[in-house]
MARKE-582180 format. One line per 3 residues: number of its first residue (from 1); their letters; for each residue x, y negated, z of N, C-alpha, C. Coordinates in steps of 0.001 Angstrom, whole numbers, plus 500000, padded with zeros to 6 digits. Example, Ala and Ser with C-alpha at 12.3 -4.5 7.8 and 13.67 -1.06 7.14 Angstrom:
<nodes>
1	AS	513190/505690/507800/512300/504500/507800/513200/503300/507800  512850/502250/507080/513670/501060/507140/512900/499970/507870
</nodes>
This chain:
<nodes>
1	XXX	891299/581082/251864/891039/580075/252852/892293/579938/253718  892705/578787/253793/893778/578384/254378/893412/578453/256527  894402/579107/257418/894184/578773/258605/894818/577201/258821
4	XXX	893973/576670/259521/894522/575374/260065/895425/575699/260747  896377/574794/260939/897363/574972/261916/896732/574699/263684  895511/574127/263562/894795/573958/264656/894290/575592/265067
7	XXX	894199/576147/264142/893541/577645/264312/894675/579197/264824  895798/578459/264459/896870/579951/264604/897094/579832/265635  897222/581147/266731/897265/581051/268100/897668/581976/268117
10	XXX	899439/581929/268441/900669/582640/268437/900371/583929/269131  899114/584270/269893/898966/585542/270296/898131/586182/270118  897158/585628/268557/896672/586498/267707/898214/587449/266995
13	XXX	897278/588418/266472/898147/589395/266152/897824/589587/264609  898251/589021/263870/897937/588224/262290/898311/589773/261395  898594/589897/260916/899457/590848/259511/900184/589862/259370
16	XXX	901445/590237/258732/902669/589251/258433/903395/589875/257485  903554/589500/256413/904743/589457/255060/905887/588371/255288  907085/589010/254991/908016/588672/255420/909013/588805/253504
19	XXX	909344/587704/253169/910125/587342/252111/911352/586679/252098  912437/587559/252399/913907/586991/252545/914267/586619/251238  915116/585016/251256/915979/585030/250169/916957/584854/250296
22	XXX	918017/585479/249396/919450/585655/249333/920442/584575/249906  919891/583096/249970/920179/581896/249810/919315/580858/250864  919798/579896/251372/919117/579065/251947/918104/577887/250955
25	XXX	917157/577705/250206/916367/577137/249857/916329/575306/249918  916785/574704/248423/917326/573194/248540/915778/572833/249076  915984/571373/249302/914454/570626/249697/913648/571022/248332
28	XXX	913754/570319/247453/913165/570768/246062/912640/571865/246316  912761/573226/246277/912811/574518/246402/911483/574605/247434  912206/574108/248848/910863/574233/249579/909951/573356/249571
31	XXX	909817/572627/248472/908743/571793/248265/907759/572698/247095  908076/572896/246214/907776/574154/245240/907253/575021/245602  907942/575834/246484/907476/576795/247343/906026/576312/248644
34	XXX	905925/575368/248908/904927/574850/249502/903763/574965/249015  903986/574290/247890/902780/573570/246976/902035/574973/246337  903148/575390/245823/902834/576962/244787/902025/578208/245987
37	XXX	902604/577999/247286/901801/578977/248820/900635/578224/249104  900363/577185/249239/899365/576437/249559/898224/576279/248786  898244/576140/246940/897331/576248/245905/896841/577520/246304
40	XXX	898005/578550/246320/897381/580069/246338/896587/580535/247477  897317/580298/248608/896463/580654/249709/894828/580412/249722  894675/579149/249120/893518/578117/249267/892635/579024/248744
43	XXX	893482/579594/248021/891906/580360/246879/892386/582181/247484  893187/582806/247796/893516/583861/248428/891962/584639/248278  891755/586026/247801/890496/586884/248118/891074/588198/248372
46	XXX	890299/589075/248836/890078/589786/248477/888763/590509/248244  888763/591433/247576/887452/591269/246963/885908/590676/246804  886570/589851/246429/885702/588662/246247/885542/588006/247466
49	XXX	886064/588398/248913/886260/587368/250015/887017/586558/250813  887295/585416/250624/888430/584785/251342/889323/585385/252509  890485/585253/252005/891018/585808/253439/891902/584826/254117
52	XXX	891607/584332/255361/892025/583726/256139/893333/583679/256394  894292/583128/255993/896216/582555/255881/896577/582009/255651  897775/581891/256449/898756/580586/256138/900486/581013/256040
55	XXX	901283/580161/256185/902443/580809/255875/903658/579521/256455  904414/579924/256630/905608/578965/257109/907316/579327/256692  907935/578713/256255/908990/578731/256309/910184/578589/257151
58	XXX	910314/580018/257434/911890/580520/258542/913102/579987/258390  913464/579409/258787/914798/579437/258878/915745/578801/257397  914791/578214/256683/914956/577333/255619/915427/578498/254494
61	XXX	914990/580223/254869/915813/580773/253923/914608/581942/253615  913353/582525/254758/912459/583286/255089/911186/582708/254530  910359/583393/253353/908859/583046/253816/908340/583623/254299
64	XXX	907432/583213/255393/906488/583851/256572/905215/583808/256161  904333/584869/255461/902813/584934/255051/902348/585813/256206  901261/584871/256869/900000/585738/258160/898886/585958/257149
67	XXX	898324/586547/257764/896257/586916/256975/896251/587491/258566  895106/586851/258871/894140/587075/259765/893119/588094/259259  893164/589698/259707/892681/590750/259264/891461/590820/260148
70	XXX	891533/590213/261563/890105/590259/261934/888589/589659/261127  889304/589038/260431/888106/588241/259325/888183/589176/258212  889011/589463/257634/888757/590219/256381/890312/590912/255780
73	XXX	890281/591887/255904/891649/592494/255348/891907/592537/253747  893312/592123/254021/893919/592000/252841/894298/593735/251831  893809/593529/250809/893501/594707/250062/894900/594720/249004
76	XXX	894869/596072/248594/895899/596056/247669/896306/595802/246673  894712/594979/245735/895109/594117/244759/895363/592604/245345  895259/592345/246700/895410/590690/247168/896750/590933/247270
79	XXX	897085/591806/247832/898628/591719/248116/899809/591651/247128  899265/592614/245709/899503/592458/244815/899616/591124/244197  899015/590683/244113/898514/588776/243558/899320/587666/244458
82	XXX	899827/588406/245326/900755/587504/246521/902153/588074/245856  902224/589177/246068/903832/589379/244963/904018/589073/243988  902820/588712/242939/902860/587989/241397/903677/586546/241728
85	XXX	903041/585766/242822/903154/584217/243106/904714/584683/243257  905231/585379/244559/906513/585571/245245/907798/585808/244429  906880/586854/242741/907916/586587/241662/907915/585877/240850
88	XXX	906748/585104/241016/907258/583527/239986/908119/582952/240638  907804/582545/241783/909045/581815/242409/910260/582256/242785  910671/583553/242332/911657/584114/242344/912189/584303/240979
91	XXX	911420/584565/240036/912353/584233/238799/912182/582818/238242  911605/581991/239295/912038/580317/239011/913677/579904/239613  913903/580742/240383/914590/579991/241684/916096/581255/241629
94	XXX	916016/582269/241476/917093/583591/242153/916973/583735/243214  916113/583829/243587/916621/584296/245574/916686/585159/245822  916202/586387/244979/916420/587754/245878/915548/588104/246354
97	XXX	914019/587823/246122/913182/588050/247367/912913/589432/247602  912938/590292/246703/913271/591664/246747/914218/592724/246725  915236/591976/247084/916517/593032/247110/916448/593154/248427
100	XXX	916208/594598/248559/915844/594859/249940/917305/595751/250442  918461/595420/249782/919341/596224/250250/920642/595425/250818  920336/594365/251135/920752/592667/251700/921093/592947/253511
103	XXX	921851/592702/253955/921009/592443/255781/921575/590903/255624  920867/590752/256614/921110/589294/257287/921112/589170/258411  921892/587876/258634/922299/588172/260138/922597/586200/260486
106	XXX	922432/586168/262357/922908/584981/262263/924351/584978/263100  924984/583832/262418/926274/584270/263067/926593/583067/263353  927237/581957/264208/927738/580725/264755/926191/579958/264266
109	XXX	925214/580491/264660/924164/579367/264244/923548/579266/262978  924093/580368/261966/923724/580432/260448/923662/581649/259736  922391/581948/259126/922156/582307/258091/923390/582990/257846
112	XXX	923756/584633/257510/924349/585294/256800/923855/586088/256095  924014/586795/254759/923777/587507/254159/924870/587907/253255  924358/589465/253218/925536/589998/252851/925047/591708/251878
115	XXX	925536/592327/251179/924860/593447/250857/925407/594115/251573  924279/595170/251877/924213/596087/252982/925636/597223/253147  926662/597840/252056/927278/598209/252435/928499/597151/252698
118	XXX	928610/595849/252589/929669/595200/252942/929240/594895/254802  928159/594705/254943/927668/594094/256251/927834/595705/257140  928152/597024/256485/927906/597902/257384/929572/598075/257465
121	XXX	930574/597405/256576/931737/597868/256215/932382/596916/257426  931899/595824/257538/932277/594932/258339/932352/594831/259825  931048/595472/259585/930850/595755/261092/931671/597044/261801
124	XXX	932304/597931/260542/932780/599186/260960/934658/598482/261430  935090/597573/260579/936331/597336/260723/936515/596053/261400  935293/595424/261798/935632/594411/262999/935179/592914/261972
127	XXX	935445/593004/261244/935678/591494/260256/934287/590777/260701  933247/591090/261105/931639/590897/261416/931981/591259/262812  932073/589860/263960/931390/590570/265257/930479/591242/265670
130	XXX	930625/591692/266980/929444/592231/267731/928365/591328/268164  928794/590330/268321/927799/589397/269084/927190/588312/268169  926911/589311/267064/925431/588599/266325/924440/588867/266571
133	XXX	923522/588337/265757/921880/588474/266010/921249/588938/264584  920905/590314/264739/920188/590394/263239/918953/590293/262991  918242/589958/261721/916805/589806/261075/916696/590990/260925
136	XXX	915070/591390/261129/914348/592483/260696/913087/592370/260210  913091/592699/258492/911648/592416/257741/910800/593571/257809  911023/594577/258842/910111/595770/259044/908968/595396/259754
139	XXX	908796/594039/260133/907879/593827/261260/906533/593697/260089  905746/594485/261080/903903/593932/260248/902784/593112/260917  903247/592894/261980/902227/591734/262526/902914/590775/263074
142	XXX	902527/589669/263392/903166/588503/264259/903769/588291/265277  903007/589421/266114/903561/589297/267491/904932/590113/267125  904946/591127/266448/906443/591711/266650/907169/590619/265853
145	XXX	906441/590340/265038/907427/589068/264304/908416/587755/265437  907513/587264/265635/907419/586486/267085/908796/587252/268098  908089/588217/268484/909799/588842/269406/910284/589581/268538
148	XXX	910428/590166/267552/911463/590832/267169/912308/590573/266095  911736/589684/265485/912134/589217/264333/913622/588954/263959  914486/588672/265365/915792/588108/265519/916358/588823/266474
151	XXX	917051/589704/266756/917434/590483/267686/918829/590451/267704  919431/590964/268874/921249/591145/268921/921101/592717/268442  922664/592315/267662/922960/593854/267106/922449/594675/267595
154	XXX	923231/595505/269115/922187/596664/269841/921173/597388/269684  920556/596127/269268/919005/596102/270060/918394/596438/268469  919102/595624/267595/918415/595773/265884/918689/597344/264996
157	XXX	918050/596893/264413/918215/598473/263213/919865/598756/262860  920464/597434/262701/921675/597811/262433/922902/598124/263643  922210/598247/264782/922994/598725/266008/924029/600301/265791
160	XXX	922922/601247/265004/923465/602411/265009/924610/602045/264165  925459/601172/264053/926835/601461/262715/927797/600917/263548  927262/600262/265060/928667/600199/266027/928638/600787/267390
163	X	929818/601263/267902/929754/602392/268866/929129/601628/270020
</nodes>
């Protein structure tokens, strides 16, 4: 069961899956990706009961999946059946949605990505300022999603690699 967009209320505290891709996503792409989240959601169970979600696209490069767990929690074969969809459209497309050894970061307003020992190499010899803002897909509910999702170096996981 799909949430209306009339229904999400940014200070419910949802569950949240978080799907980075390597790449910023053509229109095509996020049209695909729409259609293919939207069929699925519609019918979304877990065992045998609808679970209440929706999903949005970050930053033209992030998919954002909520489930509303106060209605019915998402189980470990639903979640499963959500990574089946996440790798069709990942071995439709290349994005990476699972290379979890990527950071990303925004830098003049955009989308960076980089593998993790070049982005830690960078940051060690200067070539990567300080005064970015990094993504963090550790978040599990919305609200941290919501504030934490985008943080300045410091403040992010990847703070500890500059003095």
């Amino acid at each position: 069961m799909k949430i209306d967009e009339s229904n999400i209320v940014e200070t419910n505290d949802y569950r949240v899956l978080i799907y980075p891709a390597s790449r910023p996503f053509t229109a095509k792409e996020s049209k695909v990706i729409t259609e293919k989240l939207f069929d699925f959601l519609s019918t979304w169970a877990a065992h045998g009961k609808p679970l209440s979600s929706s999903f949005k696209i970050e930053k033209n490069q992030f998919i954002i999946v909520t489930v509303d767990e106060d209605k019915e929690s998402a189980s470990g074969c639903s979640i499963d059946a959500l990574g089946g969809v996440m790798r069709e459209l990942d071995s439709a497309f290349s994005f990476g949605l699972f290379d979890r050894m990527k950071a990303y970061y925004l830098q003049d307003n955009k989308v960076k990505t980089l593998p993790l020992k070049d982005f830690k190499e960078g940051l060690r010899n200067g070539t990567i300022p300080h005064n970015i803002e990094v993504f963090d897909f550790s978040k599990s509910t919305y609200v941290a999603f919501l504030s934490d999702f985008l943080l300045p170096l410091k403040r992010s996981w990847a703070g500890i690699y500059v003095d």
